[in-house]
BANU-845949 format. One record per residue (C-alpha): x, y, z; residue in three letters. Coordinates in steps of 0.02 Angstrom, whole numbers, padded with zeros to 5 digits, always signed. Example, Ala and Ser with C-alpha at 12.3 -4.5 7.8 and 13.67 -1.06 7.14 Angstrom:
2
+00615-00225+00390ALA +00684-00053+00357SER 
REM end
This chain:
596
+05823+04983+05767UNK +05952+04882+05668UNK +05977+05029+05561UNK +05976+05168+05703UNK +06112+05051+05803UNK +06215+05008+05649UNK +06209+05174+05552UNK +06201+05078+05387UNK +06038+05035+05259UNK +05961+04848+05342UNK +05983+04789+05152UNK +06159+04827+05151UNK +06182+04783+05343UNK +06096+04607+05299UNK +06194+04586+05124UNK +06371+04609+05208UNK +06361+04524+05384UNK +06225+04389+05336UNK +06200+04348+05145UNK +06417+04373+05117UNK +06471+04255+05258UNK +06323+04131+05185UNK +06379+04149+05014UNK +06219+04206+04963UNK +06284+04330+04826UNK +06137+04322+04712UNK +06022+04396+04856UNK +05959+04552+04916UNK +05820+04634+05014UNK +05870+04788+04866UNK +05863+04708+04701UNK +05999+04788+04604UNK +05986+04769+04401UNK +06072+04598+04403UNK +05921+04519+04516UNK +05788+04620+04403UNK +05849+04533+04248UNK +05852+04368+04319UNK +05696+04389+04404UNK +05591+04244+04332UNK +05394+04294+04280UNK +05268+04246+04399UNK +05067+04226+04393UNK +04922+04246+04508UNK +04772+04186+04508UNK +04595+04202+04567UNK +04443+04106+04628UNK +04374+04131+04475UNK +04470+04060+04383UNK +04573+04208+04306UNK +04780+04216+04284UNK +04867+04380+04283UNK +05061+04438+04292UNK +05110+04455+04456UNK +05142+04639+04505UNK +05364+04675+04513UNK +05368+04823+04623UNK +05445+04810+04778UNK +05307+04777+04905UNK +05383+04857+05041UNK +05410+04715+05164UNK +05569+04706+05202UNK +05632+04636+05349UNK +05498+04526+05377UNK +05499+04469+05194UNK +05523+04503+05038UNK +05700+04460+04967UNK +05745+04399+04826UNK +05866+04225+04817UNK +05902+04093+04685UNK +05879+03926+04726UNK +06073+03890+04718UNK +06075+04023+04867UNK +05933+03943+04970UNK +06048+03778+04951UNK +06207+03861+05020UNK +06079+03944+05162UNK +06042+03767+05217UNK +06223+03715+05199UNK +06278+03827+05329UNK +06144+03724+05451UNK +06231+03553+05411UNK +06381+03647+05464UNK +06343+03686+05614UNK +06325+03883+05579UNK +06456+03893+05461UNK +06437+03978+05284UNK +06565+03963+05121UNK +06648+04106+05193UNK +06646+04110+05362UNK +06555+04057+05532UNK +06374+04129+05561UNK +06299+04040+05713UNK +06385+03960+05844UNK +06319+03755+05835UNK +06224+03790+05983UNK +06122+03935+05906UNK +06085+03814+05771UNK +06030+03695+05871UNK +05914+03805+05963UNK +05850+03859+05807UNK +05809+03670+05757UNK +05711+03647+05930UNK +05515+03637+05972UNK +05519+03814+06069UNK +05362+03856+06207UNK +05334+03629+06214UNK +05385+03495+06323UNK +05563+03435+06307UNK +05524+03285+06191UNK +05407+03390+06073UNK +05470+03352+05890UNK +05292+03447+05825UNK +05295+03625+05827UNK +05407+03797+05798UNK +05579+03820+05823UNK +05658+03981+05797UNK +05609+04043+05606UNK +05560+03823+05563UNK +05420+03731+05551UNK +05464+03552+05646UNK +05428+03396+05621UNK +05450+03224+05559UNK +05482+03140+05396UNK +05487+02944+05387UNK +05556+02954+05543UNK +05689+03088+05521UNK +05697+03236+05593UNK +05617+03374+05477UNK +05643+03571+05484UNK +05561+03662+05359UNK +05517+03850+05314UNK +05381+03892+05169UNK +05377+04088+05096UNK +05241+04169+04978UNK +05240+04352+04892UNK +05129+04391+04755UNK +05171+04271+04619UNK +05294+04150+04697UNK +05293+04002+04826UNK +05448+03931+04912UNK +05476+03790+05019UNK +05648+03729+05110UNK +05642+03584+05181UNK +05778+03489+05252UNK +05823+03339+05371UNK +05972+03403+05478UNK +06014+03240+05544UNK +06054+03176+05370UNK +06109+03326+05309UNK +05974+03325+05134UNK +05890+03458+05101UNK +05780+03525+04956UNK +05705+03697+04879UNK +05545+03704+04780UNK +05500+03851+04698UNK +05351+03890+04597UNK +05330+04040+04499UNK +05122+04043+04550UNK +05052+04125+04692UNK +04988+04013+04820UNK +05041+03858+04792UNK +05121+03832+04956UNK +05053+03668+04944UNK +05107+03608+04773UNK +05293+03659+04822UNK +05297+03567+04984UNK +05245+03401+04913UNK +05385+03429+04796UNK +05503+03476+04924UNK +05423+03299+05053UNK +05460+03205+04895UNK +05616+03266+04843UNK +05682+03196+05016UNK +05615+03049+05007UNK +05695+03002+04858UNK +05844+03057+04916UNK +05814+02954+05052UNK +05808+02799+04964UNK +05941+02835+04859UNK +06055+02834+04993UNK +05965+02687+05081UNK +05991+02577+04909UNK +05806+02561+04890UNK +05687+02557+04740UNK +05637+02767+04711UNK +05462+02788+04799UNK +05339+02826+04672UNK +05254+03010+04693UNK +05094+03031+04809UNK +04930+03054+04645UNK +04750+03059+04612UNK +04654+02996+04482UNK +04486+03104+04433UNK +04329+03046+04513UNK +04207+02925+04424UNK +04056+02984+04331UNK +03934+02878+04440UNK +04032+02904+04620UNK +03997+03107+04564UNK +03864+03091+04526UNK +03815+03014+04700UNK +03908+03127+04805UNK +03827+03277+04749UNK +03719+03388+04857UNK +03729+03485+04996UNK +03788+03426+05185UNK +03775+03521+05362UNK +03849+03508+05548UNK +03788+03654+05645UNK +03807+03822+05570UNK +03946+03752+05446UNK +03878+03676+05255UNK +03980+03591+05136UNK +03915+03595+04932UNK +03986+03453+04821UNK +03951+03522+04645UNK +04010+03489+04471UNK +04110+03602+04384UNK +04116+03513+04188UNK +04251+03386+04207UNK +04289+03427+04402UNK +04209+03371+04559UNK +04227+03512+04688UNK +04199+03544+04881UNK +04123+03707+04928UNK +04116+03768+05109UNK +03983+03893+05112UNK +04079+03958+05283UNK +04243+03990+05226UNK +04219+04021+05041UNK +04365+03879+04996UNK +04331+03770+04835UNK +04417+03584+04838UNK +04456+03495+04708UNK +04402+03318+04743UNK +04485+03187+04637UNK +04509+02970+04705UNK +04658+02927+04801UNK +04768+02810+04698UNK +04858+02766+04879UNK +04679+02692+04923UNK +04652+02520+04855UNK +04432+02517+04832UNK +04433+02716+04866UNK +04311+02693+04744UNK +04202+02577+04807UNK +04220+02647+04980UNK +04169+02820+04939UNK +04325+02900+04998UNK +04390+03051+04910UNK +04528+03182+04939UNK +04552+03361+04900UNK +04704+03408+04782UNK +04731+03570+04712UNK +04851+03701+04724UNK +04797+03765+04902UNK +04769+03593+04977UNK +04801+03395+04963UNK +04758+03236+05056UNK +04594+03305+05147UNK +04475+03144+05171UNK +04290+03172+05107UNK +04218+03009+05125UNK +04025+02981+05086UNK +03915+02850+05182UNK +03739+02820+05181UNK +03732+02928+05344UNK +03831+03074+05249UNK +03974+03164+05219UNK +04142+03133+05339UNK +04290+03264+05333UNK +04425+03220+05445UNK +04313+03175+05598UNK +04158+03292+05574UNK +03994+03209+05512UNK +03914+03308+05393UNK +03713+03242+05342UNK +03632+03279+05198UNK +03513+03396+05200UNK +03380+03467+05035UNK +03408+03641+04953UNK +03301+03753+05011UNK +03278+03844+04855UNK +03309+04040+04828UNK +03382+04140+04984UNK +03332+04293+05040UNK +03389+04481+04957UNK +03523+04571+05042UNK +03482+04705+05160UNK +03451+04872+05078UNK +03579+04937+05171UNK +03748+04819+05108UNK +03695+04855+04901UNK +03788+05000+04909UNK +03953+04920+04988UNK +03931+04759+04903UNK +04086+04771+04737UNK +04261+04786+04735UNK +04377+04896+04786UNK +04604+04929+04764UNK +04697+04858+04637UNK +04729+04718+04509UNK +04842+04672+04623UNK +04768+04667+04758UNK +04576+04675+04743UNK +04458+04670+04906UNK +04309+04597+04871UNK +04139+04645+04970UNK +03993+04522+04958UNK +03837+04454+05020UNK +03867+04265+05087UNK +03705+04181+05168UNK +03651+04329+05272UNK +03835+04390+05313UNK +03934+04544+05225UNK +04110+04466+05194UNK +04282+04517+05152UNK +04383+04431+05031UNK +04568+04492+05022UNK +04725+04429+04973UNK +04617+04337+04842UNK +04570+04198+04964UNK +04554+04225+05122UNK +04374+04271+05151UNK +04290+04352+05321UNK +04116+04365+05397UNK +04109+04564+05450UNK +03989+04616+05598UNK +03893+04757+05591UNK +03952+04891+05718UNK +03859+05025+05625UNK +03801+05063+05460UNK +03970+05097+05385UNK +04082+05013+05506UNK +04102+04821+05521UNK +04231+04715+05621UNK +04347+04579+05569UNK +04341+04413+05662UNK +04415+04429+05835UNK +04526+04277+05816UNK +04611+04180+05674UNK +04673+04260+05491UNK +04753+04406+05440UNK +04645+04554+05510UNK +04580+04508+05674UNK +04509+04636+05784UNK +04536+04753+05656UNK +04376+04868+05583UNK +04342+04911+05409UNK +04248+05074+05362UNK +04156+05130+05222UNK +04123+05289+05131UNK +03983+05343+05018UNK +03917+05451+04908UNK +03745+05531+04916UNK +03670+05397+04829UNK +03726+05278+04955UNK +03871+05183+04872UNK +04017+05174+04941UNK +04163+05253+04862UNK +04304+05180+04969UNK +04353+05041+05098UNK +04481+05086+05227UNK +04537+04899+05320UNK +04622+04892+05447UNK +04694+05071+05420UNK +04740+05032+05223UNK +04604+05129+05090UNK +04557+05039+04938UNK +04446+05146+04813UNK +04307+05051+04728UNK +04351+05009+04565UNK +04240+05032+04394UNK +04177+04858+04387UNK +04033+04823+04219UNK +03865+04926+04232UNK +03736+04953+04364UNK +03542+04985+04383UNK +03528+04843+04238UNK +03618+04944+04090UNK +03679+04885+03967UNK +03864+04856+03927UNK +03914+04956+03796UNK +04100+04978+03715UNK +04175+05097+03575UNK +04179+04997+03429UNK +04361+05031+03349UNK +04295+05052+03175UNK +04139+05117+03113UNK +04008+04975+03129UNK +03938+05009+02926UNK +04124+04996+02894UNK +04150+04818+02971UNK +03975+04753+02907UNK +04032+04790+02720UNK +04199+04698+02746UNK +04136+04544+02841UNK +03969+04516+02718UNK +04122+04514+02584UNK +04243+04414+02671UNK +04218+04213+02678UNK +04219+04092+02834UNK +04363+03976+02867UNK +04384+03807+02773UNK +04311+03673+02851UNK +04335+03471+02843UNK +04209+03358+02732UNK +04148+03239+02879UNK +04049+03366+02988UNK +03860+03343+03019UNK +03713+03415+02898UNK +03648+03555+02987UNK +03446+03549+03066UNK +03404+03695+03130UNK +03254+03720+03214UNK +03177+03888+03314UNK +03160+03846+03500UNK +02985+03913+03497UNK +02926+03783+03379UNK +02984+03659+03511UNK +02913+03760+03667UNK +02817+03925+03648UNK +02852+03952+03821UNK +03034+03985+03805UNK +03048+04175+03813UNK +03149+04282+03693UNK +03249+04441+03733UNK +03365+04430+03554UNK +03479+04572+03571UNK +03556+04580+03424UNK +03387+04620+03319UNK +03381+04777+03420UNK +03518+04919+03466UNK +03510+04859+03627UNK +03689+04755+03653UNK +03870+04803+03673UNK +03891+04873+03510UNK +03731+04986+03485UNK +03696+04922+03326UNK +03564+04794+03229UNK +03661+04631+03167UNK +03492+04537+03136UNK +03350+04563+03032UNK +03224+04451+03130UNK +03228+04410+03314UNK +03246+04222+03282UNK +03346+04083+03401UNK +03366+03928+03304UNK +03510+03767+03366UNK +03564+03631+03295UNK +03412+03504+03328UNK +03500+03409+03469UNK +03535+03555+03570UNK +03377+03642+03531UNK +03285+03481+03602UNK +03424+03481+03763UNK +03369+03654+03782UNK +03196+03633+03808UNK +03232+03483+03920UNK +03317+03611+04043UNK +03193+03736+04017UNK +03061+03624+04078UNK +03179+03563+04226UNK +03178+03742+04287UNK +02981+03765+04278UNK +03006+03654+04467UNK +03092+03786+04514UNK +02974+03939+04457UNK +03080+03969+04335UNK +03105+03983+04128UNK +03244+03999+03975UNK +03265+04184+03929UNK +03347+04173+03771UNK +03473+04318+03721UNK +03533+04244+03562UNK +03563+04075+03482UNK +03628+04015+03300UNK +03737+04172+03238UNK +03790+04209+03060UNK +03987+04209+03034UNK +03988+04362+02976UNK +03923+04449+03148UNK +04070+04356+03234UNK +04183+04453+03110UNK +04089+04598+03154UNK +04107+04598+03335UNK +04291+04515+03334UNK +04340+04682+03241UNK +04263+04788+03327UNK +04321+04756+03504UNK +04486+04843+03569UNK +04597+04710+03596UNK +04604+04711+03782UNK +04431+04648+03792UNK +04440+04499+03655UNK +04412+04370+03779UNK +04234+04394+03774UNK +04218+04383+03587UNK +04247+04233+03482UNK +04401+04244+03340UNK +04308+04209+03153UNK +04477+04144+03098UNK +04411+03990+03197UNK +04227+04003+03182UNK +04107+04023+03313UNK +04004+03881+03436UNK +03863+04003+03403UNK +03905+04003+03213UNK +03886+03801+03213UNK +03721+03824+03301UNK +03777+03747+03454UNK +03785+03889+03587UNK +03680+04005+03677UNK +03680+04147+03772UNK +03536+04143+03891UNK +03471+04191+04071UNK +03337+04147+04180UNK +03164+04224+04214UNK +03011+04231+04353UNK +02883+04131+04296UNK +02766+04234+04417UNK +02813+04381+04351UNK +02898+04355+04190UNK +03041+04455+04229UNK +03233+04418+04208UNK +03300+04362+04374UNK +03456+04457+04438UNK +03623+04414+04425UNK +03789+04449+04480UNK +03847+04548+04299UNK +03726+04566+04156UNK +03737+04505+03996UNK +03871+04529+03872UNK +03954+04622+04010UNK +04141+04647+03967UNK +04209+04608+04140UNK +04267+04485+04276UNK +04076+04465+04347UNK +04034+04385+04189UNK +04163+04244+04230UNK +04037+04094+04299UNK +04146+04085+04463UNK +04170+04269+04521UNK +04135+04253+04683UNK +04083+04430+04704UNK +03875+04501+04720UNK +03759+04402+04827UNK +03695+04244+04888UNK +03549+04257+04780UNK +03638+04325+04617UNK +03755+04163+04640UNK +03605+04040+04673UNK +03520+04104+04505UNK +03678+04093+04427UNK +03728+03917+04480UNK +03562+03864+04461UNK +03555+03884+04277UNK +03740+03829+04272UNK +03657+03672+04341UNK +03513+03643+04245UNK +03589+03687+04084UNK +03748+03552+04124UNK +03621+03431+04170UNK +03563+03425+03992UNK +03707+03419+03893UNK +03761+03585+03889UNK +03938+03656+03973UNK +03964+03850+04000UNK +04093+03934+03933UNK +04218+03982+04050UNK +04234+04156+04049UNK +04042+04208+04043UNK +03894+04156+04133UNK +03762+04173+04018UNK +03845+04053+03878UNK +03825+03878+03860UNK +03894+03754+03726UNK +03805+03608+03682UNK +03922+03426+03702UNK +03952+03387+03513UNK +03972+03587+03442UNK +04119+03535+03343UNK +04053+03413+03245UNK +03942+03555+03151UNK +04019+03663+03014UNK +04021+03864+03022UNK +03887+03940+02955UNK +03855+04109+02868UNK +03657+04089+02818UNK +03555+04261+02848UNK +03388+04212+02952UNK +03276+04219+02797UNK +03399+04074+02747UNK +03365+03935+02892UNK +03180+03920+02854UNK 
REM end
């Protein structure tokens, strides 16, 4: 309208009227070359753990986001507010305007909680608080300022959502600033500590109220929250604020997406803010997903912006925007429905299309299509890549070439086969046999052999999972240096991440990894999973939160049992664990017929 009214571009409507009056000279809704250059380089991030470049197109939001402004500019924005409208050059808003703006709109007179026009209100040690937060893919802002004092601070972080992080910084920049002024000592910032081996290892399980469960699990060095109805993850760590937290079981989430939630663990259960949560048993392997979601079940759009459809506890879900996941109902068998109330996409329908096989080929929410993206194999193939040299070629170099230098103080190697110590550990050793990523033999035998430690670790998890009608399917173990070589050569360099560099040797070349699944002891075959193995993609990462329930359950289930003895996954693939002390064994390059 402003455009149809005005006759002029909004951008250039908003740069001379608004941003020039304001002083705001280093903004635009239309980045011109001198905002491009400055522009600074911002991440996202996943659930899974993954970091990527956030996308710099223009996204197309503009008015209701999207421009681009220095800090120095947000500061003269709030400037104008202590001024009672007026900008470096020239009055904006008449006082009263601003003061509307800085009032609790739709509430009682006295309301100091609540909206005003284009701030979040509210109250800071007592002062009078007005703040605004933004977010665009790979950056979260926060201005926050006290009006009455005329203080006011921007935090910027160049990571997408960390709304939270930026606000604390923005809360404690005032305060500081408050106590500056006041002539007091400088507050000291709000932090955690991380959470006792012993409290951890209490708190974990699984808790329920109603239809709503919360999983505290162990993730290596982490403690984490996981509500199995909205798909978040907390980070739990002990509130230094909390004399005895300790003692008193209290705990509180902190991460980038969320600080200062209570979790505090009595004998009756679990406590988050005032919901009592009791404990309640696993109860073992859930159900497969209807016949009918395995062909919508994957992902779909862009790097960007990937929608994720998976199976959660009997419910087809959305995940979009990266975190912000959905239950879908069933309207028919290619049409599903958004919640009615709360997020991003209520009311709103998502539709899929398929191909005569019955997978779906696209995903059109709430009137946007996202095409389903090539994600790893299907049907249980195997990965495969295009080695960039001939694989003869690379063996002749790497059986020539020599593994790195290595201190004097490491530990003698004992290797043992992990059938000597259990004959009921099963072996699938895909590198004696063509079938791996490469399409090549690297070993002679079909032989796992660790480091004795590990090998004995190994069986001690094995033999946990036999509770669970479950065994160890071993994929491969101790691995000559020289293989490492092989593969590190061979893979284009855009997929390096799942292969280990030889310039530092690998955990499987010390004897101290392995790459391993589960199987049906009833049946003896390999249990499913949410990638397969060796699979050069993000379902390989041991927190995708793609597939379904069950392909997670198997998956965190060996995650478990292997952690429990020792052992920590690697974090970019399922299927690998490293035993605790791996670096204290030297690289090895010793052909099978070697070890003995």
């Amino acid at each position: 309208m402003l455009e149809v009214t005005q006759g002029v571009p909004f951008a250039t409507y908003v740069s001379e009227r608004v941003l020039g009056p304001l002083g705001m000279t280093g903004s635009s809704f239309a980045p011109g070359p001198e905002i491009v250059a400055d522009l600074a380089k911002a991440y996202m991030w996943g659930k899974d753990g993954r970091e990527f470049a956030a996308p710099t197109f223009q996204l197309g939001m503009s008015p209701a986001g999207s421009m681009y402004a220095p800090v120095g500019d947000l500061a003269r924005f709030m400037s104008a507010f202590f001024a009672g409208g007026r900008g470096v050059n020239g009055a904006l808003l008449t006082s009263a305007s601003v003061d509307s703006m800085l009032a609790v709109q739709f509430a009682s007179p006295d309301a100091v909680t609540g909206y005003g026009i284009g701030f979040s209100l509210g109250e800071l040690e007592g002062h009078r608080y007005a703040g605004h937060g933004g977010a665009i893919y790979g950056f979260s802002t926060e201005v926050g300022m006290l009006p009455d004092e005329r203080l006011g601070v921007v935090a910027v972080a160049s990571m997408d959502v960390s709304n939270v992080v930026v606000e604390r910084i923005a809360s404690y920049g005032l305060r500081l600033m408050l106590a500056r002024r006041a002539g007091e000592a400088l507050p000291d910032p709000e932090q955690t500590q991380p959470v006792p081996e012993q409290v951890a290892s209490n708190a974990l399980g699984r808790y329920a109220r109603a239809d709503r469960t919360i999983e505290i699990r162990s993730r290596g060095d982490r403690l984490e929250a996981f509500s199995r109805t909205t798909g978040n993850t907390f980070r739990l760590r002990t509130p230094t604020s909390a004399p005895g937290s300790e003692s008193n079981g209290v705990l509180v989430g902190d991460d980038r997406r969320s600080f200062g939630t209570r979790f505090a663990f009595t004998p009756e259960g679990l406590t988050v803010g005032d919901d009592l949560y009791l404990r309640v048993p696993d109860l073992g392997a859930p159900p497969r997903v209807p016949v009918r979601w395995r062909g919508l079940i994957g992902e779909y759009g862009w790097d960007h912006n990937t929608l994720f459809i998976l199976e959660r506890d009997g419910e087809l879900r959305a995940l979009i925007e990266w975190i912000f996941e959905y239950p879908l109902t069933e309207v028919s068998r290619d049409e599903f429905a958004f919640p009615d109330r709360g997020g991003l996409y209520h009311g709103e329908r998502i539709v899929f299309e398929r191909d005569a096989a019955g997978v779906a080929t696209r995903a059109t929410a709430a009137g946007v299509s996202f095409d389903r993206r090539s994600v790893g194999t299907s049907g249980g193939e195997t990965f495969t890549i295009e080695p960039v040299r001939p694989v003869e070629e690379l063996r002749a170099e790497a059986l020539a070439a020599q593994p790195p230098t290595q201190s004097d103080d490491l530990l003698e190697p004992d290797l043992v086969e992990l059938q000597d110590l259990d004959s009921t550990i099963r072996y699938d050793i895909r590198y004696a046999t063509s079938n791996n990523f490469m399409r090549a033999v690297f070993y002679d035998e079909p032989r796992a052999v660790m480091q004795r430690p590990a090998a004995e670790a190994l069986v001690r998890a094995h033999r946990a999972l036999a509770d669970w009608g479950f065994g160890l399917l071993i994929h491969d173990a101790y691995r000559p240096w020289h293989v490492t070589k092989m593969f590190w050569d061979a893979t284009p360099e855009s997929q390096k991440l799942f292969v280990a560099n030889p310039a530092d040797g690998s955990r499987h070349n010390r004897g101290a990894a392995v790459d391993l699944t589960l199987f049906d002891l009833s049946t003896g075959d390999p249990v499913e999973m949410v990638g397969g193995y060796d699979e050069f993609s993000e379902r390989s990462f041991p927190d995708y939160p793609g597939g379904t329930t069950l392909q997670r359950w198997h998956r965190g289930l060996l995650r478990s049992a292997m952690e429990s003895a020792g052992f920590d996954v690697y974090e970019w693939e399922w299927w690998h664990f490293d035993y605790g002390d791996w670096n204290r064994y030297p690289v090895l390059n010793l052909r099978f017929d070697e070890v003995g």
